[in-house]
N, C-alpha and C positions, 0 to 999 in steps of 0.2 A: 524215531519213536521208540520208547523204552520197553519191554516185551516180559512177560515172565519168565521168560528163558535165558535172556539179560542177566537179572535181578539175582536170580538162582546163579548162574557161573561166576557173578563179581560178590555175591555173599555166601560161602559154605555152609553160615549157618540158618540161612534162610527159612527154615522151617520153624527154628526156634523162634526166631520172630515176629513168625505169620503166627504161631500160638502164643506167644504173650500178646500181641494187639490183638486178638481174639478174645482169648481171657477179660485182658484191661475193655473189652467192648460190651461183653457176657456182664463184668462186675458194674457194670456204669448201670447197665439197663437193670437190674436188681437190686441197685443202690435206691435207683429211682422207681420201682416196684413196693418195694419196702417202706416206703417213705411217705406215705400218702399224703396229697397236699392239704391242708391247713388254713390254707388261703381263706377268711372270708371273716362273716360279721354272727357273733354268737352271742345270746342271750341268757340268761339262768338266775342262780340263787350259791350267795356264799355263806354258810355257816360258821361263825367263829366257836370253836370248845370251851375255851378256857374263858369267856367271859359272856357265852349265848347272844352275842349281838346275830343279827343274821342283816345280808343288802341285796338290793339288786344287783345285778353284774352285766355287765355291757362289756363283748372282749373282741376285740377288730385284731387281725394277724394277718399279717404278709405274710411268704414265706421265699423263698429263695435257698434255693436247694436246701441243708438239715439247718439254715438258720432262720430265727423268726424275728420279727419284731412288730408294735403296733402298741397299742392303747388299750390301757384298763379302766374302768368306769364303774367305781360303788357309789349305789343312792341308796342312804340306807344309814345305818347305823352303824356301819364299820368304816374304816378311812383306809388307806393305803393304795388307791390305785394311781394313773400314771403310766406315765411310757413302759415298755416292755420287750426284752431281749432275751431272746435263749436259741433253742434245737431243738431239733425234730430226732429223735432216734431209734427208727421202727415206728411201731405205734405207743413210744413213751415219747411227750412233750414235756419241756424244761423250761421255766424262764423266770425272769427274775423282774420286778418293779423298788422303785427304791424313793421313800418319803422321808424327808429330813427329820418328822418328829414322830414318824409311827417306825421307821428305822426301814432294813431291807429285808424283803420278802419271797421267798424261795416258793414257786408254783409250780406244782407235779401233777400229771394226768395223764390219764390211756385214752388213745383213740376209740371210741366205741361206733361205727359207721358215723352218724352226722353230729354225735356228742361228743364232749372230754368231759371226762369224770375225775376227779382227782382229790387231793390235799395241801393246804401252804402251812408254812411255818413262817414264823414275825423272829426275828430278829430285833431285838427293841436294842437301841442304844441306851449305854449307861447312864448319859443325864437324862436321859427322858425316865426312864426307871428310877432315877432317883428323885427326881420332880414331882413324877405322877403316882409312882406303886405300881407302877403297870411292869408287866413280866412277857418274856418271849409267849406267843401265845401260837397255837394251830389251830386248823378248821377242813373243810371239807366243803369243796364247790362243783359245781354241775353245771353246764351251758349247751347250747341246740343251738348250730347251725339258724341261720336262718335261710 
């Protein structure tokens, strides 16, 4: 049976390395402090600026440690939802949905206890801008926990 006193005489530096896997044990558990889970089924309203459409919003997120993914759902007058992938980092969320003809969609929000409040930007692709007249456009969205 291996002993602490083992461990100490066959490694010199044995202190150093009882404090780095301390540390590395310290930083795991405040990684995951920091990170509050995101996990679940949220409700709201999407505001587009540049063009005043407004939708409903349906936003389902897994999460697994700082990464997310899940499902976007506009009823409404805007288009662009769809699958969904990004990070958690703190209480700022990232992620992105991507429409072949509404182009790809950059989604930003703060944790605020059971909401994310935030802003997206549109990325329009050039033939759709050149098709439609339609231009990168931003907005402002709000969801609750349910």
């Amino acid at each position: 049976m291996l002993k602490l006193r083992d461990i100490r005489c066959r490694n010199p530096h044995w202190r150093l390395t009882w404090l780095c896997h301390t540390l590395m044990a310290i930083s795991l558990i405040l990684l995951v402090a920091c990170n509050p889970s995101v996990s679940g089924t949220y409700e709201g309203t999407c505001l587009n600026h540049t063009y005043g459409g407004q939708s409903r919003m349906i936003l389902y997120i897994n999460q697994s440690e700082q990464y997310i993914n899940g499902e976007l759902s506009l009823h409404g007058e805007l288009g662009g939802g769809g699958s969904i992938s990004g990070r958690v980092d703190g209480k700022t969320l990232t992620f992105t949905t991507k429409d072949f003809i509404v182009g790809t969609i950059t989604w930003t929000a703060q944790v605020r206890g059971k909401s994310l409040i935030g802003e997206y930007q549109v990325e329009t692709p050039v033939w759709t801008s050149a098709l439609t007249g339609a231009s990168n456009q931003k907005g402002v969205w709000e969801v609750a926990r349910k």
